[in-house]
N, C-alpha and C positions, 0 to 999 in steps of 0.2 A: 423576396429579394435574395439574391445569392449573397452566400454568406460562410464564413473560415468553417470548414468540417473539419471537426476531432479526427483524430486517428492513433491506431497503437502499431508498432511495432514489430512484428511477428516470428519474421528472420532476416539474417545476413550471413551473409561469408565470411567476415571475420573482422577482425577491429585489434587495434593499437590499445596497450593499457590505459584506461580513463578516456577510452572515445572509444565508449560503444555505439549503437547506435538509436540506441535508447533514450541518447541525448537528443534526440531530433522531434522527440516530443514535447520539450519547452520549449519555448520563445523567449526570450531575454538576452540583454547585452553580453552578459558574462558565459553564453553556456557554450561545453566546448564541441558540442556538434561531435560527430563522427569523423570518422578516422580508420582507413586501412589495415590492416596487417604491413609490417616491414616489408618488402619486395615478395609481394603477395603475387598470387598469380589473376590472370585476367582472363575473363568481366569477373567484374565485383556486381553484387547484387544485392539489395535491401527490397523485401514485399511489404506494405503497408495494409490494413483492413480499418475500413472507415469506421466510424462510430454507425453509420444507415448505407443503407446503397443510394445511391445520388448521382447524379448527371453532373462531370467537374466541367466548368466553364473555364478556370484558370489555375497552371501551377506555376509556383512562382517557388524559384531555387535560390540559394545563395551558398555562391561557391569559396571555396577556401581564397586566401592570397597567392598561396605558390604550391599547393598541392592538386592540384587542377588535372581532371579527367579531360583530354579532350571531346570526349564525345559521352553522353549521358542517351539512351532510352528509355521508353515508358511501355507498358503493357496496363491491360486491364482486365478485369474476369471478375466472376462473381463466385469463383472457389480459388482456395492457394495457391498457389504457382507451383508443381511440384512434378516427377518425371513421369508418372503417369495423368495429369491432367493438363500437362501444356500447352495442348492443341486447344483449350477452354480457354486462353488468353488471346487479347487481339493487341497488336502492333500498336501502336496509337504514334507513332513516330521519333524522332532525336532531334535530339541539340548541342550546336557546336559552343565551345565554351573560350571564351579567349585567352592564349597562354598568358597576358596579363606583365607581357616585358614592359610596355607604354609606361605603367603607372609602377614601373622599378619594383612589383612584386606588394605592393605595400597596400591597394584597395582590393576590396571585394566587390565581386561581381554580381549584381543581384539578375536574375534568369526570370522573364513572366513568358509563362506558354500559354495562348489561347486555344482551348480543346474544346470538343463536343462530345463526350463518352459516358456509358451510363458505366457503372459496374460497384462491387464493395472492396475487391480487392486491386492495389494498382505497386506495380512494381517496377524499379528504376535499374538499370543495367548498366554500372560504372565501364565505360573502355578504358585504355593504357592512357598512364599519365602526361602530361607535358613536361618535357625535359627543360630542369633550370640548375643554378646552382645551389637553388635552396634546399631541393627536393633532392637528401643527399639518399632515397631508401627507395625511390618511383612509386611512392605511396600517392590517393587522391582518398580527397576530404570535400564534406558537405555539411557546412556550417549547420544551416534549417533549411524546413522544404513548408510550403505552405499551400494547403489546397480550398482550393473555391469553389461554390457550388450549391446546389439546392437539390432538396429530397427527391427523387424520383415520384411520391405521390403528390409532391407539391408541382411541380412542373408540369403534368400527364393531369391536373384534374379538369374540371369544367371549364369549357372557354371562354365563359362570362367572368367578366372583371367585375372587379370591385366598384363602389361607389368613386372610391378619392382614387383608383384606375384609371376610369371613364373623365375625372376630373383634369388629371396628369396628363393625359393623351390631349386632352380637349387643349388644355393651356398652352402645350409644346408642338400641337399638328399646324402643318403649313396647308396653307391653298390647294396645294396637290394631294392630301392628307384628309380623312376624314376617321371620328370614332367609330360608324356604323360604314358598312360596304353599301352597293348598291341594291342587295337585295334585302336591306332592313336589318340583319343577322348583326349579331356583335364581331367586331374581330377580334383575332385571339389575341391575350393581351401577354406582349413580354418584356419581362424586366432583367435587364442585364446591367444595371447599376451594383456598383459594389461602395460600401460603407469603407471609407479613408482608415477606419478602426477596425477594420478586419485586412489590413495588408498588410504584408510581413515587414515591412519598412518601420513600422508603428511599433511592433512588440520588440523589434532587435535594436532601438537606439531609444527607450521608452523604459523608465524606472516600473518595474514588476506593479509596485503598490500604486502609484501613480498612474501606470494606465486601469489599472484595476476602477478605481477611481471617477477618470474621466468616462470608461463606460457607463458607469450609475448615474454619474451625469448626464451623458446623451441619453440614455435611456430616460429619465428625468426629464429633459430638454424637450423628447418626443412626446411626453405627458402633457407637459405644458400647452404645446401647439395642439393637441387635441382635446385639450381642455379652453382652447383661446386664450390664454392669457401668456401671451406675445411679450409683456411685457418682462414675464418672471424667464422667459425662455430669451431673451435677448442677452439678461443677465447670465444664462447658464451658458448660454454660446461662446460670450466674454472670457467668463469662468475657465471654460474646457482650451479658451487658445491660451492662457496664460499657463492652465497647469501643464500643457505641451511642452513649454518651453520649460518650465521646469524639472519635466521628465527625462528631458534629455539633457538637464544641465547635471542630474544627480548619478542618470546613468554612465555620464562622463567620468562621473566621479569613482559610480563603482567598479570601472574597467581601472581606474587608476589606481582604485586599491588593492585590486588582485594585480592589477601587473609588479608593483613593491611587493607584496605576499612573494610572489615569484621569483624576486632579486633577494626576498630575505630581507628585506628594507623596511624593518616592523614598524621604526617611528612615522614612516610617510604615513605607512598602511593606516595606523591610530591619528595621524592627522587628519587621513582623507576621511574616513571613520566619523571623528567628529566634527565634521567640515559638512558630511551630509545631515548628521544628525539636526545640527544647527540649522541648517539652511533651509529642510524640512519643517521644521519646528516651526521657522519663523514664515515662512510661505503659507501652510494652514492657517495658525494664525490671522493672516494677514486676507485671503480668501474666507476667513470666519466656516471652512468646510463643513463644519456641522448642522451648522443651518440648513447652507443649500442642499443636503440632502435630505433634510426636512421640511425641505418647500413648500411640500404638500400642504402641511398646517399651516393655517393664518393664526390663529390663537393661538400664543403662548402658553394658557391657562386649559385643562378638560372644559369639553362643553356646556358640561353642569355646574361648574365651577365658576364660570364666568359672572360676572357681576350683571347685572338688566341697565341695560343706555337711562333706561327712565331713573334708576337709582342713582345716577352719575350725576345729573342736571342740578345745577345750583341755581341763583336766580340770578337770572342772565345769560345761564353756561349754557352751552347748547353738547348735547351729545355727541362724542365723536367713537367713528369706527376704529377696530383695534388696527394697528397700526400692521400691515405688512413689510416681512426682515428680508430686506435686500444683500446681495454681496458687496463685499467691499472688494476693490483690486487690487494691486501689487502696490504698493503705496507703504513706504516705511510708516506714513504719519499716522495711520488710520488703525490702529491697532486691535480695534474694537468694530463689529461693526454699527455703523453710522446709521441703518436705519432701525438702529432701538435704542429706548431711551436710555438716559445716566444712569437707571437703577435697576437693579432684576424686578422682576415681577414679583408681585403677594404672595406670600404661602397660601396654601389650600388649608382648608383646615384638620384633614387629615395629618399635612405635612405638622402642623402647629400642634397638633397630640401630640407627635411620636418622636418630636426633637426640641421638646419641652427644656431638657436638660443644658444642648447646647444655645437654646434661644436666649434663655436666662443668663449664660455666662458672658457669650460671645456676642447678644442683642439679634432685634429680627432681619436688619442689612443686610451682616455676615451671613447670617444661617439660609436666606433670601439669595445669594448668592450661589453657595452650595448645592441647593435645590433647582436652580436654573435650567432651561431649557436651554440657556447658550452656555456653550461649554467653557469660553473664556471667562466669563462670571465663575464658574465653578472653580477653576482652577486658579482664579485670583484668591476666589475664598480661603480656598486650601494656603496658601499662601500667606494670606494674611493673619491665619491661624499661627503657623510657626511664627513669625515674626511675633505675636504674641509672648508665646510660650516662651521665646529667646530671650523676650525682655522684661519678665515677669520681675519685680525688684523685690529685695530682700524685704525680711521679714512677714511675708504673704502667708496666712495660716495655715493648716496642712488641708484643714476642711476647703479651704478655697482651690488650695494646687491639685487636689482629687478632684473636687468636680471641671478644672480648667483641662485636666488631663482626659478624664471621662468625655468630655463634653467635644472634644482632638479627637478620640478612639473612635466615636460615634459616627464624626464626619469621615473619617479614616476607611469605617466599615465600607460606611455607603461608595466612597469613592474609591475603592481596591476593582470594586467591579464596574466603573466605568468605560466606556466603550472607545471614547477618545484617549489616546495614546498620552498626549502632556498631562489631562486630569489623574490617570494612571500613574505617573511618572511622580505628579505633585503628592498625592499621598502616600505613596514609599518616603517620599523625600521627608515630609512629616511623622511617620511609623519608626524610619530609621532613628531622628533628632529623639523621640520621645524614650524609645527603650535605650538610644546609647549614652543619650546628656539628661534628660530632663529627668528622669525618677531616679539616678542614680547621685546628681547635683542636688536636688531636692529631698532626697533621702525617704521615696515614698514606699518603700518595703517592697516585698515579694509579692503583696497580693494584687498590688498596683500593675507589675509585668505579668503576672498571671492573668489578670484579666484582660489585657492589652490584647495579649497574643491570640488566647482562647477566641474574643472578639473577631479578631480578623484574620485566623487562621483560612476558615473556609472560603473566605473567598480568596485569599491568596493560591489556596491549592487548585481550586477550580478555575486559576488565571492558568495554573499550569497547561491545561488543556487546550490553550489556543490555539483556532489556526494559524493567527499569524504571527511567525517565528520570531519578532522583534520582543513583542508583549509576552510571550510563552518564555523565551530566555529572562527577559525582565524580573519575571515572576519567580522562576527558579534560581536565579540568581540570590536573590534578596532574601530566599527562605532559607539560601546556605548562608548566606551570609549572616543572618538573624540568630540561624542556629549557638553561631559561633560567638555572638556577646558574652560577654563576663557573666553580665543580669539574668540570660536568658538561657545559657548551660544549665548551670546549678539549677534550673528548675525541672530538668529533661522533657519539658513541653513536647518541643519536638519530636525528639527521636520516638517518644511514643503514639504519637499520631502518627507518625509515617509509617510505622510496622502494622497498624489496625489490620486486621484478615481482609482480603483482596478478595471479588466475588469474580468468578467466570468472565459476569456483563457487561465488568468497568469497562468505561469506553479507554480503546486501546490506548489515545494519547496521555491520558490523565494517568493510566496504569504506567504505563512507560517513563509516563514525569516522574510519577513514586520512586520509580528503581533507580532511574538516575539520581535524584538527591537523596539518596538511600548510599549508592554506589560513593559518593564521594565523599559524606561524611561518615561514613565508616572508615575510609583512609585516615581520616584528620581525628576522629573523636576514638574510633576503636570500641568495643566492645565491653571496658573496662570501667565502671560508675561514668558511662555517659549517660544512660537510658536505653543505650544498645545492648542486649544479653544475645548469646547463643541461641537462648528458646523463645526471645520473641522473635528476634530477625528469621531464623530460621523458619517460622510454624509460618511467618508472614510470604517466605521466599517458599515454601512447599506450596502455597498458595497460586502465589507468581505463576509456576513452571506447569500450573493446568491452566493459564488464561488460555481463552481461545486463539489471541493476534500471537504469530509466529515473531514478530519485533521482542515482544515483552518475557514469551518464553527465551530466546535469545540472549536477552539481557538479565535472565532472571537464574540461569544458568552460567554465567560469567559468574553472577556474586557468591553462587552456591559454591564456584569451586574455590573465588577467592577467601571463603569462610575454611572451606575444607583444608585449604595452606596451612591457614593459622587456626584450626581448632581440633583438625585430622577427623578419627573413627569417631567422634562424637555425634559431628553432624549426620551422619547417615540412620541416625535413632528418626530424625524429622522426614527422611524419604522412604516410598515403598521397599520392601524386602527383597534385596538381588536377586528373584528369584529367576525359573527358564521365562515364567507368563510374563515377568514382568521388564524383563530385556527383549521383549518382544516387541516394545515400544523403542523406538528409536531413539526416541530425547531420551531417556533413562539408557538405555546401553549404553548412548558415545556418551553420557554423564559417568555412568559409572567407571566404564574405561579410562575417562580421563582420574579418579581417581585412582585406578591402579600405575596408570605414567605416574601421577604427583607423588607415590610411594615409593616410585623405583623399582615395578614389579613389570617383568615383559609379561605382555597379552597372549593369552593361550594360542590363540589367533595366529599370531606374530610368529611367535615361539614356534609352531608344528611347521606355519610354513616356510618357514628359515631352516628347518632339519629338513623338510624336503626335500628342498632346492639341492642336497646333497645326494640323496637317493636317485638309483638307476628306477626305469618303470617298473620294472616289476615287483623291487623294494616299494616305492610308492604305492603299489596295488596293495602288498600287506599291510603296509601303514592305515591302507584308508580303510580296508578293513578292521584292523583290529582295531581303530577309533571307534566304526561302527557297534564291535561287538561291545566297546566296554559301555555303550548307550544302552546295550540290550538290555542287561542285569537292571536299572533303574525305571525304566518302561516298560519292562516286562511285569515287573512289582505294582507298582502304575496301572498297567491295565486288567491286573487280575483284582485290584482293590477295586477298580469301578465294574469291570463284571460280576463279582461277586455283589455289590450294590444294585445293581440295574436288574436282577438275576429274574425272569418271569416266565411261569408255563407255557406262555403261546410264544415264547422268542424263537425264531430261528437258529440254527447252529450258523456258527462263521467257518468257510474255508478251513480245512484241518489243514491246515499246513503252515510252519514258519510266522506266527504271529510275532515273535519278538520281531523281525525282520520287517514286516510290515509296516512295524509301525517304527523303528528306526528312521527307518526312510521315507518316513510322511504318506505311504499307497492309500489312498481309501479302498478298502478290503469291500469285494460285493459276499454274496452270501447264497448258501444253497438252500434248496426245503428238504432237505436230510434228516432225519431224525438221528439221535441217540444210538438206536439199536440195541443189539445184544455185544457183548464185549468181541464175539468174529467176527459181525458186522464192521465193527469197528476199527476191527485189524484189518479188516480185506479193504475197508476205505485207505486204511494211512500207508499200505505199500502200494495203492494203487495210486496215489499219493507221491512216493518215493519218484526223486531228478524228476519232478515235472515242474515247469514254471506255470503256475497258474494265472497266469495274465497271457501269455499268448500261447500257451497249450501246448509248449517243445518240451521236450525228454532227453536228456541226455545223461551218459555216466559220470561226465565231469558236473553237475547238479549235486553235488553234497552240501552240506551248511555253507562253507564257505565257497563252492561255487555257484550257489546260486544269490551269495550275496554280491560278488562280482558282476554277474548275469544282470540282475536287478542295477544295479550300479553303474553299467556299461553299455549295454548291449539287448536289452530287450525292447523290442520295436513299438511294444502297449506302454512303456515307461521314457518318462521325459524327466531333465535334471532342469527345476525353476534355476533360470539366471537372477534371478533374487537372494534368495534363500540357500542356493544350492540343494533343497532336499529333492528326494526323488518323486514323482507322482504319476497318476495314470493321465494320459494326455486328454480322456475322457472326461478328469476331473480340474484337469491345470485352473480352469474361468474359475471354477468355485474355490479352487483355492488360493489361486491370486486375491480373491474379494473376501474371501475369509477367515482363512487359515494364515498364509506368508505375514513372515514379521512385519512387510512393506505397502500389508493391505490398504493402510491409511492413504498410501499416495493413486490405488485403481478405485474404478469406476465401471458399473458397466454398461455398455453400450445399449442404446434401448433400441437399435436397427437388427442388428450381428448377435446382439447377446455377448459378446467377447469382453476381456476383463481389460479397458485401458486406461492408461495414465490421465489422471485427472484434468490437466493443462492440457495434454494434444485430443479430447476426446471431441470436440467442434472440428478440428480437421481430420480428425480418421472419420468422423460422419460423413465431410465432404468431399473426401479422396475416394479411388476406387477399392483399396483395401477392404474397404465394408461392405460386406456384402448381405445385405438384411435377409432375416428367417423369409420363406415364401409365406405371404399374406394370408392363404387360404387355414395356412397353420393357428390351430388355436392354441395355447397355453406353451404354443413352444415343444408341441410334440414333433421334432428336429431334430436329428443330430447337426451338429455344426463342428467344423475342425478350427482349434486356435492357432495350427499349422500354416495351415493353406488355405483357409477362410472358403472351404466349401461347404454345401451343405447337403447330405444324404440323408437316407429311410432311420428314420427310430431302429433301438435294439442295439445288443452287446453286438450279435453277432456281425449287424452293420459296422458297430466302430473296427475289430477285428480284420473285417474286410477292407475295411478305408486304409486302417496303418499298418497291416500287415501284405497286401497283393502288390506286388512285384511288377505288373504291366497296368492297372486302374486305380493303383493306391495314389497315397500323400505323396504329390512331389516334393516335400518339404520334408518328410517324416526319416532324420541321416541314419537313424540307427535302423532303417529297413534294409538300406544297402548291407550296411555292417552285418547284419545278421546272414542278409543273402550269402556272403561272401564268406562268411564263416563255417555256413552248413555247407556249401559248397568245397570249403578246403577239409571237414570232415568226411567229407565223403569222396575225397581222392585218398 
């Protein structure tokens, strides 16, 4: 059946601050969709790439109120849209958009195109906008775009239908109409029905959680009816129109709350706030939700568990079957649901071991309830628990108020990590009463909040990690909150479980919760006899800053520097040593950097090229030289301690010439089979030697030290300046050193077609663009030359590359410093 296909993003032309068009990939009431450039120039253009290649039956647009393209195109292709492959896209046609005066500017316009196109990628072609008053910039805007469709291997397979196909045809064909043609053959069967839940009308006036929801339902729903049992699927049908209605009564709500957010009008915004909370609250409730997506079960109890009908029979009594849990519907009266009985079910006897302690205090009802399969039982229990504890009367012995308080924490544990949102909510609500009123009223000492907290730490931390944002805030709220009791300071519980050593693995969210309640009670408690010190935060945050997820190092580098404010050169004893290797890493340089801003010290960086900007060129040519030279002295010492180390009979000599130079500027140096010699040998090598550039074999008088550091620097047709790094290298070597030498290696890749060294994110479209040009096949191991110039590919050998980027009429057309050099030996020899 055609069905909503995913998609990402890819590119556009340009977008308005906070409408990018990245927005186009949710669906929900509040999202702000895309948005132009200010008096941008036209067409505007956004490419999409499906999640699969698919054949789109329908797109369906929804246009702004008064930002309005008049005219929208589509294209399609199965590569990017780009100048060299655009004749790989087909037209698929436009759409006129209404300038939208009739309804005073104030509705949106929802756009459905019926198409027949196969492809993966599809790109939309904003024209000029419709002129109005509102549109003071001739900006156009695209709320969402929603596309329809089925997989290309699902469409294209075998023309034999299905059994419940062959059914559906049967049921729906008329007199003129038959399942079978007249020559016995099946006909092909097609489905062009589209699910009400996959149309973008659904997810843009539809509460995000709530439809979420309703699909598990109809998913559910479709079980039932496959399973025949008609009667559980009527229920769910029921179910799924009521929560419609209140998807769209909540998501009314949440457009109301952002648009007070937007006036600044915080008390509406905290009304509407808890307006939906409530209303939520009490709709679940009332649909008993947890059930129905437990439908599946008829027993409340494990299967093994269940009691035998024969052990039930009394004399008279006749056996009855376990009772199946119906939904209840919107019905204030009905708050429970109706088909299960007044009391939770039995404990198992597993359950009766291991909550021995609350069975005893709180009797087997209570503790029967907390255990429930229905979640309103549970959260009644929870409930019924504090009411308890709140009216415990005086004079109760202390043996009794510890195990009453125990017997709380227990059920506390178990319910931190329930899965339903009000059971969730009930146990904070009794955690909170208990460390803030009860053992402090009661006077039950330190060890009574120590064991509270230890109890239910883990699962409160591991709440942190939710997907869903309501339960995840929840969670972290409450543990800043917890931190900060009277009871619960003085013990520094917290603060040292939040700093424990952070592993690589931790899942990103859970690691990112850490930092954030890390981040904020540090503001509030400080570093000073809270249980915060320098050297645990620290050795915990050095941790942080090698997690894998780019979120957490982000955030784990904020605190580093907030630490660095307030404790200075201390902290840098916890990160690696500033060294060249280790600002070679990009998170540690712009860290480190940032602690020379926080000192009030300009960046070397900064600093030369601020004196530059004053210098003539030829002043800047000494400059960059004698930067280079003073690198010399350090690397030259550098690589005479590793030759002298590596030093072995059968090594080859390296090039007698300028190795401080060489290695200055990053060259990988090739090597001759020269021996030693005798000490003339020797001599007769180094002035044969003398003004020769040994990369592309020119000789000239101006070739001294320092002009062939120039020559290297500027002007030699075998040497390229990486736009990374700025160092110099042989163009021969640039892929290898893109991928393993450049500070920037982290962010290439290299091509497994071309061999070439590209950016990790565009390496799926340089595959599929013509840019790429793969090694010839018959090649084995890659014996090729390839240019990362002009992506051709010639004969192995130095003297091939030589000939690529040095030949004046068959060379590199890409290769500028070949012109420069032509031109230079040419103005030499006038």
């Amino acid at each position: 059946m055609t069905h909503k296909i995913g998609f990402t993003v890819i590119s556009w032309s340009g977008h308005e601050e906070n409408y990018s068009a990245k927005e186009l990939m949710v669906h929900a009431p509040t999202v702000n969709g895309w948005r132009s450039a200010r008096f941008c120039r036209y067409p505007q253009e956004i490419t999409l790439q499906m999640v699969e290649r698919c054949r789109i039956r329908k797109l369906q647009l929804l246009a702004h109120q008064y930002l309005i393209s008049a005219k929208v195109e589509f294209h399609i292709g199965d590569r990017p849209l780009d100048a060299a492959s655009s004749q790989q896209f087909g037209r698929l046609g436009y759409v006129s958009l209404s300038n939208n005066e009739k309804t005073g500017f104030r509705s949106r316009e929802l756009k459905s195109v019926h198409v027949n196109a196969t492809g993966t990628y599809l790109k939309l072609t904003f024209h000029r906008n419709h002129v109005n008053q509102y549109n003071l910039y001739n900006q156009v805007a695209l709320v969402a775009i929603n596309i329809l469709g089925d997989p290309v291997n699902c469409s294209d397979v075998s023309p034999i239908p299905s059994r419940e196909q062959l059914i559906d045809q049967y049921l729906s064909r008329t007199q003129h109409s038959s399942a079978l043609d007249v020559n016995g053959s099946y006909m092909r069967y097609k489905c062009e029905s589209i699910s009400p839940l996959d149309d973008l009308a659904f997810d843009m006036y539809q509460d995000p959680e709530v439809a979420h929801i309703i699909r598990m339902l109809d998913d559910k729903k479709q079980e039932m009816v496959r399973l025949e049992k008609y009667d559980l699927a009527k229920e769910l049908k029921q179910a799924i129109a009521d929560l419609q209605k209140v998807g769209e009564r909540l998501a009314r709500y949440d457009v109301e709350k952002h648009s007070a957010i937007e006036r600044e009008d915080y008390d509406t915004a905290k009304q509407k706030k808890e307006q939906m909370e409530s209303y939520r609250l009490r709709v679940y409730q009332q649909l008993e939700l947890h059930d129905l997506l437990d439908m599946g079960q008829v027993s409340s109890l494990p299967y093994d568990e269940r009691p035998l009908p024969a052990l039930g029979k009394r004399s008279g009594e006749q056996s009855q079957p376990w009772p199946e849990q119906t939904p209840a519907h919107l019905d204030p009266s009905t708050p429970h649901n109706p088909g299960v009985t007044g009391e939770p079910e039995p404990l198992s006897e597993k359950a009766q071991r291991e909550a021995s302690l609350p069975i005893e205090v709180y009797g087997d009802r209570l503790v029967s309830g907390a255990y429930s399969k229905t979640w309103s039982y549970r959260e009644d229990a929870l409930l019924e628990v504090y009411k308890k504890l709140a009216e415990i009367p005086s004079g109760t012995s202390k043996a009794d108020l510890r195990n009453l308080m125990r017997g709380a924490v227990f059920l506390c544990k178990k319910a931190v990590t329930d899965k339903v949102s009000s059971v969730f909510q009930a146990s904070l609500k009794l955690l909170r009463m208990i460390l803030r009123e009860f053992v402090s009223s009661h006077q039950l000492g330190r060890s009574e909040i120590t064991y509270c907290v230890e109890q239910t730490w883990p699962g409160l931390l591991s709440r942190t990690s939710e997907s869903t944002l309501r339960l995840r805030m929840l969670a972290i709220s409450f543990i800043q909150e917890m931190a900060l009791y009277k009871e619960v300071r003085t013990l520094q519980i917290v603060p040292a479980e939040l700093v424990k050593p952070m592993k690589r693995s931790m899942p990103a969210r859970l690691a990112f919760s850490r930092l954030e309640i890390l981040e904020k009670l540090l503001e509030k408690l400080g570093t000073g006899d809270s249980g915060f010190t320098v050297d645990n935060v620290m050795r915990f945050l050095a941790g942080a800053v090698e997690h894998s997820a780019g979120s957490v190092r982000e955030l784990a580098v904020c605190i580093v520097q907030a630490m660095y404010r307030l404790h200075g050169y201390v902290v840098r004893n916890y990160l690696p040593s500033e060294d060249a290797s280790t600002r070679k890493n990009v998170l540690y340089k712009n860290l480190f950097d940032s602690f020379a801003e926080i000192d009030g010290k300009v960046l070397d960086s900064q600093a030369s090229k601020e004196g530059r900007t004053h210098l003539g060129e030829g002043e800047r040519e000494k400059e960059e030289i004698k930067s280079l030279q003073e690198q010399l002295a350090v690397l030259k010492e550098i690589s005479e301690k590793g030759n002298d180390k590596n030093k072995s009979p059968e090594r080859k000599a390296e090039k007698p010439t300028n190795p401080d130079i060489c290695l200055s500027l990053g060259v990988k140096k090739g090597t001759y089979s020269i021996s030693a010699g005798t000490k003339e040998s020797q001599s007769a090598v180094s002035n044969y030697m003398d003004n020769l550039c040994i990369f592309c074999g020119k000789r000239a008088k101006s070739f001294t030290e320092e002009g062939l550091d120039l020559h290297y620097w500027k002007y030699c047709p075998m040497l390229y300046r990486c736009l990374r790094c700025k160092q110099v290298v042989e163009i021969a070597s640039l892929t290898e050193h893109l991928i393993s030498e450049c500070e920037h290696r982290a962010n290439f890749t290299q091509c497994p077609c071309c061999s070439e060294a590209i950016i990790r994110d565009e390496l799926t479209a340089h595959i599929q663009s013509t840019g790429c040009n793969p090694l010839p096949a018959s090649v084995s191991n890659r014996i090729c030359n390839h240019c990362p110039l002009c992506h051709e590919n010639f004969p192995p050998g130095e003297e091939a590359w030589k000939s690529h980027l040095m030949d004046s009429r068959v060379g590199c057309k890409q290769n500028t410093r070949r012109a420069v050099a032509l031109h230079r030996a040419q103005t030499h020899a006038q």
